[in-house]
PDBQT receptor file of N, H, CA, C and O in Angstrom, charges set to zero:
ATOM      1  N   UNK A   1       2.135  38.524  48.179  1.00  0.00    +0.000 N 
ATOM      2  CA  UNK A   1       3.323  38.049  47.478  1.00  0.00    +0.000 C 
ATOM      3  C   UNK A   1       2.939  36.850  46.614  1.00  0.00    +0.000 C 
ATOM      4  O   UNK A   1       2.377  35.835  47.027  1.00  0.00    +0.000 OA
ATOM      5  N   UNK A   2       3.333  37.113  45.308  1.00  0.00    +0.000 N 
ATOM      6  H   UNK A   2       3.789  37.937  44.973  1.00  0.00    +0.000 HD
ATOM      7  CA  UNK A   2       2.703  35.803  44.390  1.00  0.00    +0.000 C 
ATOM      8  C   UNK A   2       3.788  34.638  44.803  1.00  0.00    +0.000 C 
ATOM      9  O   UNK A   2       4.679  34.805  45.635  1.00  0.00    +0.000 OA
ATOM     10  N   UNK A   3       3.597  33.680  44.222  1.00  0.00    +0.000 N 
ATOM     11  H   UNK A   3       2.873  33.544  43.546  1.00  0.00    +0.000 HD
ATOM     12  CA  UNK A   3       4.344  32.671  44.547  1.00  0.00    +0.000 C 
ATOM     13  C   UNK A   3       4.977  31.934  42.627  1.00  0.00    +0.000 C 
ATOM     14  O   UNK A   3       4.272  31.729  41.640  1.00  0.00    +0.000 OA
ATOM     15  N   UNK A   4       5.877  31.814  42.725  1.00  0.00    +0.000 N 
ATOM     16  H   UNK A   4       6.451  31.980  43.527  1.00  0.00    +0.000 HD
ATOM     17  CA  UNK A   4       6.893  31.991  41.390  1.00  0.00    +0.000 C 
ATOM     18  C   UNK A   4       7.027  30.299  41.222  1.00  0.00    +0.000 C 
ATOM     19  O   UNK A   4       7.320  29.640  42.219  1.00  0.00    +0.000 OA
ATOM     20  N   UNK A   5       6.810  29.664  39.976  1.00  0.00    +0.000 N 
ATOM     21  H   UNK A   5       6.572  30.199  39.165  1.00  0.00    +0.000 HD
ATOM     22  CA  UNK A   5       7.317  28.406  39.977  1.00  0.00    +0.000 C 
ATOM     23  C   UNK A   5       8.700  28.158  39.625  1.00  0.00    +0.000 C 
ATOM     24  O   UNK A   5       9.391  28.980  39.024  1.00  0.00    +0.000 OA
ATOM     25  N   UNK A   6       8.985  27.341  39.898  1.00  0.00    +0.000 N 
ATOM     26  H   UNK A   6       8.423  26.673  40.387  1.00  0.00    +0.000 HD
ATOM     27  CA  UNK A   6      11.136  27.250  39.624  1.00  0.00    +0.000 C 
ATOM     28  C   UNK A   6      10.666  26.454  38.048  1.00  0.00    +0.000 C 
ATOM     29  O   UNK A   6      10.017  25.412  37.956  1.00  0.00    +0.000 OA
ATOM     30  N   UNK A   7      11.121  27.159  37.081  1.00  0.00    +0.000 N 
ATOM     31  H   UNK A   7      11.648  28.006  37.155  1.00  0.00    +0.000 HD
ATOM     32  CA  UNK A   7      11.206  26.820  35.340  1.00  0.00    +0.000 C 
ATOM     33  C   UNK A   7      12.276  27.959  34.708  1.00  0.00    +0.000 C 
ATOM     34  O   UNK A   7      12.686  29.090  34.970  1.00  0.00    +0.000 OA
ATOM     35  N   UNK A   8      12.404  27.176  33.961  1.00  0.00    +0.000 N 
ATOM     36  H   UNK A   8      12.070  26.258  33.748  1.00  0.00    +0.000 HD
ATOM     37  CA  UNK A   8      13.590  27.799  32.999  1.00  0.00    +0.000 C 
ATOM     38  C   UNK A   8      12.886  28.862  32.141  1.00  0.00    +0.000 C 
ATOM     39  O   UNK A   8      11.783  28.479  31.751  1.00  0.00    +0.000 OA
ATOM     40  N   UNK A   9      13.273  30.237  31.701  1.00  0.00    +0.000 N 
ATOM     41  H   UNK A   9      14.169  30.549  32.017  1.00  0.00    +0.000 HD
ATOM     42  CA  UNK A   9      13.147  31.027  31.046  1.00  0.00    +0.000 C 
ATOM     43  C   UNK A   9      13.334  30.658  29.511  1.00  0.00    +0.000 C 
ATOM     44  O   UNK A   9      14.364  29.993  29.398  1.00  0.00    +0.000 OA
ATOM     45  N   UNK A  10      12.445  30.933  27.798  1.00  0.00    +0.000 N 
ATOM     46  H   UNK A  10      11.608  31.473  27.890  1.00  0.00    +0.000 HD
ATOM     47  CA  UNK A  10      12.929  31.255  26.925  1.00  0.00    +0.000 C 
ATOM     48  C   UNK A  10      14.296  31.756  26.701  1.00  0.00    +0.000 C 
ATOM     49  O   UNK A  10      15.330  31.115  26.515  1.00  0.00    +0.000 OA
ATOM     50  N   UNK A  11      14.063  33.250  26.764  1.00  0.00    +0.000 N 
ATOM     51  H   UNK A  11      13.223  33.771  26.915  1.00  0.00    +0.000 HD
ATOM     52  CA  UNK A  11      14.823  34.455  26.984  1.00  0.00    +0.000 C 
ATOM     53  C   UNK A  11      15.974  34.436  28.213  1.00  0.00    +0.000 C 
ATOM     54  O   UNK A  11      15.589  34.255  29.369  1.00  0.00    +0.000 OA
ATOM     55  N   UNK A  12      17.169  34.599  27.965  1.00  0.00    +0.000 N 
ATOM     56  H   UNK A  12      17.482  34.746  27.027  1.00  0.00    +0.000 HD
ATOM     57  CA  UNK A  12      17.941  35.365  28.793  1.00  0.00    +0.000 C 
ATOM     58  C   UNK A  12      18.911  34.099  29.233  1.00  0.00    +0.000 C 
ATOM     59  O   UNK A  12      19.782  34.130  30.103  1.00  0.00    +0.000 OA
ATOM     60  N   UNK A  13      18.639  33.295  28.639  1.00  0.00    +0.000 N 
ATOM     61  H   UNK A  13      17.931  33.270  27.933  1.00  0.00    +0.000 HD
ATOM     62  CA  UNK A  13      19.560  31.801  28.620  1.00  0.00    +0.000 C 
ATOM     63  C   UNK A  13      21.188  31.933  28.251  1.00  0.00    +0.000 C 
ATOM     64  O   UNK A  13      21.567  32.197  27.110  1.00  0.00    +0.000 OA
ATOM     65  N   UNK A  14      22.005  31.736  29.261  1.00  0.00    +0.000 N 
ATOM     66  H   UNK A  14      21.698  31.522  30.188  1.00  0.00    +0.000 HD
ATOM     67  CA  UNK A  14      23.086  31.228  28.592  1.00  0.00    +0.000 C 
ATOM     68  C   UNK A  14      23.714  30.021  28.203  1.00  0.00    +0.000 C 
ATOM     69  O   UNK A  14      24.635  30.095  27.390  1.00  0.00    +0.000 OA
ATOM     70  N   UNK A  15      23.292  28.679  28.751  1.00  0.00    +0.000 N 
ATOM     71  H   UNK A  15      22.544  28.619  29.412  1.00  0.00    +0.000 HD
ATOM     72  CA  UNK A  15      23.348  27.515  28.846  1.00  0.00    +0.000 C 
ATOM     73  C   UNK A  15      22.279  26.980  28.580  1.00  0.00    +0.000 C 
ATOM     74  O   UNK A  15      21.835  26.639  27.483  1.00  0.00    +0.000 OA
ATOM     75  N   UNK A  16      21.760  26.883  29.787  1.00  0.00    +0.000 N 
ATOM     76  H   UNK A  16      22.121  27.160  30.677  1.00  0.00    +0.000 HD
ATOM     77  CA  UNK A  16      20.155  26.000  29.419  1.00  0.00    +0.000 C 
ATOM     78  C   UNK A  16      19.239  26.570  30.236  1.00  0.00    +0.000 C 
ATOM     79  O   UNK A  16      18.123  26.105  30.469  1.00  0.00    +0.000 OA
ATOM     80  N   UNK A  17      19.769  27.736  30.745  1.00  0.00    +0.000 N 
ATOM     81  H   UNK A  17      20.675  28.114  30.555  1.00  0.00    +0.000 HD
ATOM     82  CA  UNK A  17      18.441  28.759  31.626  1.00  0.00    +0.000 C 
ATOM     83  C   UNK A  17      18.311  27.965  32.962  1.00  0.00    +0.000 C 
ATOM     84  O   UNK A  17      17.171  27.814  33.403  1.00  0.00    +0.000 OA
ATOM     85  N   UNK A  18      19.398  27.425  33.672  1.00  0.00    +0.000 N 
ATOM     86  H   UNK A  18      20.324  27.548  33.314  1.00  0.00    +0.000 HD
ATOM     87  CA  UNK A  18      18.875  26.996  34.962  1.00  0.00    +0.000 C 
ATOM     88  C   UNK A  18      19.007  28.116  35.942  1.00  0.00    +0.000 C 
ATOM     89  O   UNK A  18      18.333  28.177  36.970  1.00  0.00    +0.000 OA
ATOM     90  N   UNK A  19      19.733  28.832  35.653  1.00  0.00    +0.000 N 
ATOM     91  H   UNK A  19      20.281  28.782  34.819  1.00  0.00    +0.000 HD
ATOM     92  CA  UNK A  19      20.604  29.801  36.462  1.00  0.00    +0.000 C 
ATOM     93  C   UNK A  19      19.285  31.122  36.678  1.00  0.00    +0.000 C 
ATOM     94  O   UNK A  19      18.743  31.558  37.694  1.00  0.00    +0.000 OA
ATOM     95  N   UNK A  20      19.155  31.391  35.500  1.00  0.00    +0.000 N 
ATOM     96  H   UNK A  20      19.595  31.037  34.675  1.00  0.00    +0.000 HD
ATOM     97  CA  UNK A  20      17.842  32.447  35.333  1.00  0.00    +0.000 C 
ATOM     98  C   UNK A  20      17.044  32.316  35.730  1.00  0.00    +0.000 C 
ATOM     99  O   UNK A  20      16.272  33.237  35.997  1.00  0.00    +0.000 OA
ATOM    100  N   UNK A  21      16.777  30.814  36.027  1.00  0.00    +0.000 N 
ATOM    101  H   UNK A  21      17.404  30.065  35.810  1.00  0.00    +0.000 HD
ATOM    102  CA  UNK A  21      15.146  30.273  36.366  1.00  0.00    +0.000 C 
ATOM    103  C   UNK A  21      15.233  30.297  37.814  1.00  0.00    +0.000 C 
ATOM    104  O   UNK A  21      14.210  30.525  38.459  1.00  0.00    +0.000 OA
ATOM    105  N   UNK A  22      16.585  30.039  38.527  1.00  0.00    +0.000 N 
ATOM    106  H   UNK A  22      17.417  29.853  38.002  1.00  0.00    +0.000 HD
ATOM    107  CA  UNK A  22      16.836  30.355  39.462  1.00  0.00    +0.000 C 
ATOM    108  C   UNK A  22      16.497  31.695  40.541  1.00  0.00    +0.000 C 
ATOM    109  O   UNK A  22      15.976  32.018  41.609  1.00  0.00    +0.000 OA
ATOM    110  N   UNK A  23      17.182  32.134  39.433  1.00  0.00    +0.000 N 
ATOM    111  H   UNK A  23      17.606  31.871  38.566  1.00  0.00    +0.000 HD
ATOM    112  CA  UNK A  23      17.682  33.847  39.732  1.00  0.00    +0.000 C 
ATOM    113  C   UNK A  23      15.894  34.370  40.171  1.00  0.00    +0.000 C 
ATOM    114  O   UNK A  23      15.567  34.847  41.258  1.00  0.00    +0.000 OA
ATOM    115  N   UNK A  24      14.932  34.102  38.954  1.00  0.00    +0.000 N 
ATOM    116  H   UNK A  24      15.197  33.715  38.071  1.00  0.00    +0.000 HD
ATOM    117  CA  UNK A  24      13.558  34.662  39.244  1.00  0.00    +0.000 C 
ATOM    118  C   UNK A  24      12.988  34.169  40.193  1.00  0.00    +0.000 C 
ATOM    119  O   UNK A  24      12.277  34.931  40.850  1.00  0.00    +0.000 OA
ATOM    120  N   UNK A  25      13.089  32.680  40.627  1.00  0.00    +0.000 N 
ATOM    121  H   UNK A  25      13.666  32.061  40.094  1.00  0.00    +0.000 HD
ATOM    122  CA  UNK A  25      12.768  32.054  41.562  1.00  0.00    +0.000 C 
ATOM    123  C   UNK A  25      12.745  33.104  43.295  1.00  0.00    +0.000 C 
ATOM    124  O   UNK A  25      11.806  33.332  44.058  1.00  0.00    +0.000 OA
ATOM    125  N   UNK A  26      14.073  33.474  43.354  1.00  0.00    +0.000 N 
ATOM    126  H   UNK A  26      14.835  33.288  42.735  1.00  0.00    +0.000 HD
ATOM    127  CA  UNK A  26      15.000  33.953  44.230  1.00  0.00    +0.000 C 
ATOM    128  C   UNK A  26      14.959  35.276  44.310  1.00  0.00    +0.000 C 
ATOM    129  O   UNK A  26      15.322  36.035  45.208  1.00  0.00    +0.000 OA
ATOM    130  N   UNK A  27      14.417  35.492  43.139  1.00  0.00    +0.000 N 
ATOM    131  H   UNK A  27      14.122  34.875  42.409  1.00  0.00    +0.000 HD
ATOM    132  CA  UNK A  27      14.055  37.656  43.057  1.00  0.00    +0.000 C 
ATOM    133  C   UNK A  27      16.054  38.294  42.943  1.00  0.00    +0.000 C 
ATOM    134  O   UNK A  27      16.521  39.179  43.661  1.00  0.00    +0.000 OA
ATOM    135  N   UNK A  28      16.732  37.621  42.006  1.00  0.00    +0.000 N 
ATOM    136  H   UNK A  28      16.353  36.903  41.423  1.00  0.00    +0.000 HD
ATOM    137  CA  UNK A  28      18.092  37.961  42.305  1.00  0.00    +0.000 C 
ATOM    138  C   UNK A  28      18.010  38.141  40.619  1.00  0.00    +0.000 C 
ATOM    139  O   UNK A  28      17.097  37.822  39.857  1.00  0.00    +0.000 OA
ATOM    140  N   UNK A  29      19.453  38.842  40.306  1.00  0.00    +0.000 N 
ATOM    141  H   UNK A  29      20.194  39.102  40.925  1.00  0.00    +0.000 HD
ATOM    142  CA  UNK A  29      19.343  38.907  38.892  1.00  0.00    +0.000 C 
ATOM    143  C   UNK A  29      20.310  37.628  38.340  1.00  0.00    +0.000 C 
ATOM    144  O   UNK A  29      21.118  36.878  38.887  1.00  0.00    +0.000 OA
ATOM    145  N   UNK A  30      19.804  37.782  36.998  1.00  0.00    +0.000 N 
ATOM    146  H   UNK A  30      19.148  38.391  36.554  1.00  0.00    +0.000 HD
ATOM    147  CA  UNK A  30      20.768  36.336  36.633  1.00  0.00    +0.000 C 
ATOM    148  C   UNK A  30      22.391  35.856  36.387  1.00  0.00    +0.000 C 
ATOM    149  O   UNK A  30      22.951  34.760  36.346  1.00  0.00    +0.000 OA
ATOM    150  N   UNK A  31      22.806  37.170  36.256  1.00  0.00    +0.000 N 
ATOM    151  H   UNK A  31      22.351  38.060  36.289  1.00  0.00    +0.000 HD
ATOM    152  CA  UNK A  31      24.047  37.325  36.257  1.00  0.00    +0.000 C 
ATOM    153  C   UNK A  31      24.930  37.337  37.746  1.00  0.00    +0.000 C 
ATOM    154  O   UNK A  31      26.139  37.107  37.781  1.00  0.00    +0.000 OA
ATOM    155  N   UNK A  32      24.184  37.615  38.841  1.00  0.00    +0.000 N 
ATOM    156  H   UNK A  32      23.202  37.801  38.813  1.00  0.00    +0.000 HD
ATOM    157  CA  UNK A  32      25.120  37.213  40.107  1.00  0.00    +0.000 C 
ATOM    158  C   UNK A  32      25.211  36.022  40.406  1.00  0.00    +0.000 C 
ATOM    159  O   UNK A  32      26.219  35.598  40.971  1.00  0.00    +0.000 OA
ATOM    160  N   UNK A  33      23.614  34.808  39.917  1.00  0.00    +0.000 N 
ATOM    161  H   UNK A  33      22.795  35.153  39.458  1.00  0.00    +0.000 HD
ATOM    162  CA  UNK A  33      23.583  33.786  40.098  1.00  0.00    +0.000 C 
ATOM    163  C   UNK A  33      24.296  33.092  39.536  1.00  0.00    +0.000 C 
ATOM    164  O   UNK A  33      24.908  32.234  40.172  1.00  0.00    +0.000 OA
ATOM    165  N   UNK A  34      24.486  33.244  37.953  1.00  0.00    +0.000 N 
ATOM    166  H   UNK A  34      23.988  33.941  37.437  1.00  0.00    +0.000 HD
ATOM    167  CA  UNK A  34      25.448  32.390  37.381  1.00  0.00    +0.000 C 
ATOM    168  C   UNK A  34      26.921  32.758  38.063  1.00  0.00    +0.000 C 
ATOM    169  O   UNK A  34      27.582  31.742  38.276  1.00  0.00    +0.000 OA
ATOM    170  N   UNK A  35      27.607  34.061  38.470  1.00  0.00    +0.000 N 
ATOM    171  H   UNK A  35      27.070  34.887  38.298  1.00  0.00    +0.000 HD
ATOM    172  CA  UNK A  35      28.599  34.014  39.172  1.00  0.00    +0.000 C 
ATOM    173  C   UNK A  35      28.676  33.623  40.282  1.00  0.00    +0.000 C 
ATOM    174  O   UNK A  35      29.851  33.532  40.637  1.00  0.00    +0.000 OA
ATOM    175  N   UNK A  36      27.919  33.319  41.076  1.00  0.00    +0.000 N 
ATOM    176  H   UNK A  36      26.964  33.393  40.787  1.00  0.00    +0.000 HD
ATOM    177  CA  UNK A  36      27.871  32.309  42.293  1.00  0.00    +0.000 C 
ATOM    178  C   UNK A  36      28.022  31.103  41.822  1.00  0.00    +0.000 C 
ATOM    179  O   UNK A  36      28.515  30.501  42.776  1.00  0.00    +0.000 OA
ATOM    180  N   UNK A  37      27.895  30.248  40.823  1.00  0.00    +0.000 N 
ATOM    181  H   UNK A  37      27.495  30.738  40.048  1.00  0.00    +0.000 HD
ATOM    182  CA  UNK A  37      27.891  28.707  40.453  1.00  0.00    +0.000 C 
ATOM    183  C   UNK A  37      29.308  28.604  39.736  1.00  0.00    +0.000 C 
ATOM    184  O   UNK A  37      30.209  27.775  39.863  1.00  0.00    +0.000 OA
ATOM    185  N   UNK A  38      29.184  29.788  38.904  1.00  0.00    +0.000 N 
ATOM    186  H   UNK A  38      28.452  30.462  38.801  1.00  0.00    +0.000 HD
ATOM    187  CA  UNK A  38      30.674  29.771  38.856  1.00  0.00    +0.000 C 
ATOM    188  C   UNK A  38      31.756  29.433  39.623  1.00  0.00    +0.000 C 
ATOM    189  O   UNK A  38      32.519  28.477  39.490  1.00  0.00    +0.000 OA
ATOM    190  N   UNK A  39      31.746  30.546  40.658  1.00  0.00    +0.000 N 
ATOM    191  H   UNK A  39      31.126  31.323  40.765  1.00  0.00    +0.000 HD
ATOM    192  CA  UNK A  39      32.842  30.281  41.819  1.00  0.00    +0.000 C 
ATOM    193  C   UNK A  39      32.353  29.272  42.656  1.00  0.00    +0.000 C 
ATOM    194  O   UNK A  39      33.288  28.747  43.260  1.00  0.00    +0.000 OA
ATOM    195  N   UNK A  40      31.234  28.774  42.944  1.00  0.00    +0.000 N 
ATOM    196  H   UNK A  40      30.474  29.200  42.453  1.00  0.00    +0.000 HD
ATOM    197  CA  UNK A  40      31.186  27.084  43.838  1.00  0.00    +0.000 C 
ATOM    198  C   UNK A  40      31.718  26.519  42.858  1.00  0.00    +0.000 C 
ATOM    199  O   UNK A  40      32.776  26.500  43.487  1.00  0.00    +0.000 OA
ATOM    200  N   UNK A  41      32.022  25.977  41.787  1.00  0.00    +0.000 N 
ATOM    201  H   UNK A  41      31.162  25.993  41.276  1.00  0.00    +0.000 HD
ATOM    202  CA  UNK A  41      32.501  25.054  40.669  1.00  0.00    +0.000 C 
ATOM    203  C   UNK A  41      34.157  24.951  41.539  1.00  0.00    +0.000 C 
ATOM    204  O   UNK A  41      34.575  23.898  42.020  1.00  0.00    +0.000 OA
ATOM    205  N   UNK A  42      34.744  25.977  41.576  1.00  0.00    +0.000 N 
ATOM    206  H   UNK A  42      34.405  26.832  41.185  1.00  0.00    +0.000 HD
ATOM    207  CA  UNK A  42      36.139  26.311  42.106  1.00  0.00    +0.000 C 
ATOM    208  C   UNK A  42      36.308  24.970  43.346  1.00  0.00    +0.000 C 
ATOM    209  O   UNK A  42      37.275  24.257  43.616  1.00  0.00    +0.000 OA
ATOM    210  N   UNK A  43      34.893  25.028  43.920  1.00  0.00    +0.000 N 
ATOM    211  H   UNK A  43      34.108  25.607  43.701  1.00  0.00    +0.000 HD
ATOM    212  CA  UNK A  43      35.085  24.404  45.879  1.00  0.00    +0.000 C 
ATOM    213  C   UNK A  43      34.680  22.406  45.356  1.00  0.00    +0.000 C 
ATOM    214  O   UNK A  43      33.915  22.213  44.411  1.00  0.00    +0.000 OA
ATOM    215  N   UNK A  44      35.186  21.429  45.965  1.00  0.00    +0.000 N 
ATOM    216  H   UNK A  44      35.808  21.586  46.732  1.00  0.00    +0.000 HD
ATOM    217  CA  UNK A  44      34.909  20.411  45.650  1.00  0.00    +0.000 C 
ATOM    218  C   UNK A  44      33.518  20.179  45.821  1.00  0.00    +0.000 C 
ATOM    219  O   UNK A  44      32.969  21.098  46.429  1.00  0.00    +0.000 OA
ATOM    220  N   UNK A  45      32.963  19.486  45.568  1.00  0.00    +0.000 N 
ATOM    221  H   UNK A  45      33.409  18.740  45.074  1.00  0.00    +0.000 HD
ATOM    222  CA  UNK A  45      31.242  19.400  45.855  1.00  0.00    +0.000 C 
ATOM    223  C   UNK A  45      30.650  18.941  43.656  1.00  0.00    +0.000 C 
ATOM    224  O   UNK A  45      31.139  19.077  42.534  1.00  0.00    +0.000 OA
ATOM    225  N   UNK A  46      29.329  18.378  44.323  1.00  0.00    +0.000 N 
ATOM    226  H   UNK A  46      28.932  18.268  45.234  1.00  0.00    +0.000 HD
ATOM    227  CA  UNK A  46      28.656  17.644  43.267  1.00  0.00    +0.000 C 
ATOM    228  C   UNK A  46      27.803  19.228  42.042  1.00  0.00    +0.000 C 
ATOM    229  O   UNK A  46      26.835  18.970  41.328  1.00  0.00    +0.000 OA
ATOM    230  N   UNK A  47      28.206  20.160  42.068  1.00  0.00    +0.000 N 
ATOM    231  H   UNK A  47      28.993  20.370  42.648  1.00  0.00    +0.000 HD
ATOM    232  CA  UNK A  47      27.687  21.506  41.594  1.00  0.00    +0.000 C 
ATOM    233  C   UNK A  47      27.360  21.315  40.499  1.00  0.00    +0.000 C 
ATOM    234  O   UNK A  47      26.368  21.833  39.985  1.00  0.00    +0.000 OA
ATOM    235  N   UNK A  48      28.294  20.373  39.822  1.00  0.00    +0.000 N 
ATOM    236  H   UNK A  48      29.100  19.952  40.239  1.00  0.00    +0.000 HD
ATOM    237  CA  UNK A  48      27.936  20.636  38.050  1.00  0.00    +0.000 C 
ATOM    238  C   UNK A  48      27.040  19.402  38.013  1.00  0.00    +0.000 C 
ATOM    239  O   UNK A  48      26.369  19.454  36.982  1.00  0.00    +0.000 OA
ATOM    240  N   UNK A  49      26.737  18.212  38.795  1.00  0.00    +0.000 N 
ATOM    241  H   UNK A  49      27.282  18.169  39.633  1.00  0.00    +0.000 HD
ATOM    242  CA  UNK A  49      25.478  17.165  38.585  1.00  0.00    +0.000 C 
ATOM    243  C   UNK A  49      24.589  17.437  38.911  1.00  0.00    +0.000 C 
ATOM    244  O   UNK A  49      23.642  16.932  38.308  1.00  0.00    +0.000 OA
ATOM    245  N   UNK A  50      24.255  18.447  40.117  1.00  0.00    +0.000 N 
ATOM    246  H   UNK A  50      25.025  18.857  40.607  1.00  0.00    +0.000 HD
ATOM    247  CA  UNK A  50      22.994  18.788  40.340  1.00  0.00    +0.000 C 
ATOM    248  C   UNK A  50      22.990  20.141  39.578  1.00  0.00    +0.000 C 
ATOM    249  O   UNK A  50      22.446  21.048  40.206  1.00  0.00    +0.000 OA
ATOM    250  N   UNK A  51      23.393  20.408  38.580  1.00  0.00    +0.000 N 
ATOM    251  H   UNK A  51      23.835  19.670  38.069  1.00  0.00    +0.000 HD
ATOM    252  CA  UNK A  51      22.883  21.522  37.580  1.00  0.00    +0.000 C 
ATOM    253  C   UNK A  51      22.574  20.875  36.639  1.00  0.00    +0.000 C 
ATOM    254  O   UNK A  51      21.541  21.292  36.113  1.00  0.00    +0.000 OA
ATOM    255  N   UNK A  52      23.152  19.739  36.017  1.00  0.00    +0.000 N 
ATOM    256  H   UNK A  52      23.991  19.401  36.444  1.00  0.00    +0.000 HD
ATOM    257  CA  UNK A  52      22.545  18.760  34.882  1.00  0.00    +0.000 C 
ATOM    258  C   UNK A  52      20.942  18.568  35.598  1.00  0.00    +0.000 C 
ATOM    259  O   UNK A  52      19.885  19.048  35.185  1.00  0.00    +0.000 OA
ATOM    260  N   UNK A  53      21.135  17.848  36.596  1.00  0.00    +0.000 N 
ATOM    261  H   UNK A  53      21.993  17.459  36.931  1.00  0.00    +0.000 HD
ATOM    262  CA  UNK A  53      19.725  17.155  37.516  1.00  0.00    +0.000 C 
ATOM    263  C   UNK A  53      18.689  18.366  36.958  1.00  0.00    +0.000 C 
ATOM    264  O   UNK A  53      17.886  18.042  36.083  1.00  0.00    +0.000 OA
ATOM    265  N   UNK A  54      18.697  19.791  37.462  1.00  0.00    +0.000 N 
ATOM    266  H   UNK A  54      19.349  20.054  38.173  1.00  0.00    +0.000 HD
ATOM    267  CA  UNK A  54      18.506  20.981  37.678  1.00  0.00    +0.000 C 
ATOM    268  C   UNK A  54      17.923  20.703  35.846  1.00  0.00    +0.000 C 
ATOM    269  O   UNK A  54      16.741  20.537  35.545  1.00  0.00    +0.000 OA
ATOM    270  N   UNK A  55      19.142  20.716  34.799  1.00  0.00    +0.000 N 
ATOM    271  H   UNK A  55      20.102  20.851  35.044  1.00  0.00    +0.000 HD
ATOM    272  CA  UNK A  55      18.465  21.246  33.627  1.00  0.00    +0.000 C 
ATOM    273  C   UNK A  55      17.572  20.099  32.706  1.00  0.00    +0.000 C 
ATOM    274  O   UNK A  55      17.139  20.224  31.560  1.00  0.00    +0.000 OA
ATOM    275  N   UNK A  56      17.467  18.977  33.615  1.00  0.00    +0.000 N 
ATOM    276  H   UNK A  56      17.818  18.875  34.546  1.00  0.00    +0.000 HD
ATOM    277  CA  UNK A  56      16.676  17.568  33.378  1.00  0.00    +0.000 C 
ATOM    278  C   UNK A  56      15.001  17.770  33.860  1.00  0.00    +0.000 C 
ATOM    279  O   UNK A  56      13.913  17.536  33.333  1.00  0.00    +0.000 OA
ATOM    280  N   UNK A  57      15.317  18.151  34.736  1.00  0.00    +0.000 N 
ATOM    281  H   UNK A  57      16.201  18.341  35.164  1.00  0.00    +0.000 HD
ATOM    282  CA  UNK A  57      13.769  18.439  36.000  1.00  0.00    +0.000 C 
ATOM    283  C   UNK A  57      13.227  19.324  35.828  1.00  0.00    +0.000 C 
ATOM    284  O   UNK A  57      12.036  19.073  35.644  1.00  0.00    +0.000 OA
ATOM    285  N   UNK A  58      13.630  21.069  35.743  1.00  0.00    +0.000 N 
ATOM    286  H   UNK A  58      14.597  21.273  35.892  1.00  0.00    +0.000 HD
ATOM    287  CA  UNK A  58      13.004  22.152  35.379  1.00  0.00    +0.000 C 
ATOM    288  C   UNK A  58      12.277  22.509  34.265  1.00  0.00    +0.000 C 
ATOM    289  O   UNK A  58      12.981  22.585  33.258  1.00  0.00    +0.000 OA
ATOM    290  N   UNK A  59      10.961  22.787  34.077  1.00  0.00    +0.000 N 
ATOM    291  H   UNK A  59      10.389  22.726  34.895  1.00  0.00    +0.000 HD
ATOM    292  CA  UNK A  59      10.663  22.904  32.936  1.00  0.00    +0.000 C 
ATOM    293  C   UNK A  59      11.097  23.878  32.238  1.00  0.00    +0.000 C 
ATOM    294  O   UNK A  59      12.090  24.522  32.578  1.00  0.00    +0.000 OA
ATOM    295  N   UNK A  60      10.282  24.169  30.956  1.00  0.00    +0.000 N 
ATOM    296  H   UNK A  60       9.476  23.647  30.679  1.00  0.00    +0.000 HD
ATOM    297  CA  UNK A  60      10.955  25.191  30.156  1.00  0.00    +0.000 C 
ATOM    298  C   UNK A  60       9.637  25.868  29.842  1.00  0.00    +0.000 C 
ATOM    299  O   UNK A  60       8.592  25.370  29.425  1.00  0.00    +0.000 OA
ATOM    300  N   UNK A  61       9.938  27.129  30.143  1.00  0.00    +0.000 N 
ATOM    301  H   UNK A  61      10.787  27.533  30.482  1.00  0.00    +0.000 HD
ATOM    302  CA  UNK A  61       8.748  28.256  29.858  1.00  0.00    +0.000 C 
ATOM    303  C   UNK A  61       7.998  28.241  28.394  1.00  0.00    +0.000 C 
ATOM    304  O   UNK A  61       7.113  29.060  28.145  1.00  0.00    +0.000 OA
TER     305      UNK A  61
């Protein structure tokens, strides 16, 4: 099993590719991931600062 670094994708970005970079990270596709952050956004919690943090820290492919 290779081992995947957590970075943001070129391609397939809707924002700033944290979600995607995620998603490959995780072997998930990118579109359930961004609907998972979606609906945590709904629940109180810090979601949208540690996605800034997230699109500060991650590199970019």
């Amino acid at each position: 099993m290779a081992l995947t670094t957590l970075n943001r994708p070129r391609d397939n970005r809707m924002i700033a590719g944290v979600c995607a970079g995620l998603a490959t990270k995780w072997g998930m596709k990118p579109g359930t991931v961004r609907l998972l952050f979606v609906l945590s956004c709904l629940l109180p919690g810090p979601q949208f600062i540690v996605y800034l943090v997230l699109w500060a820290v991650m590199p970019s492919r």
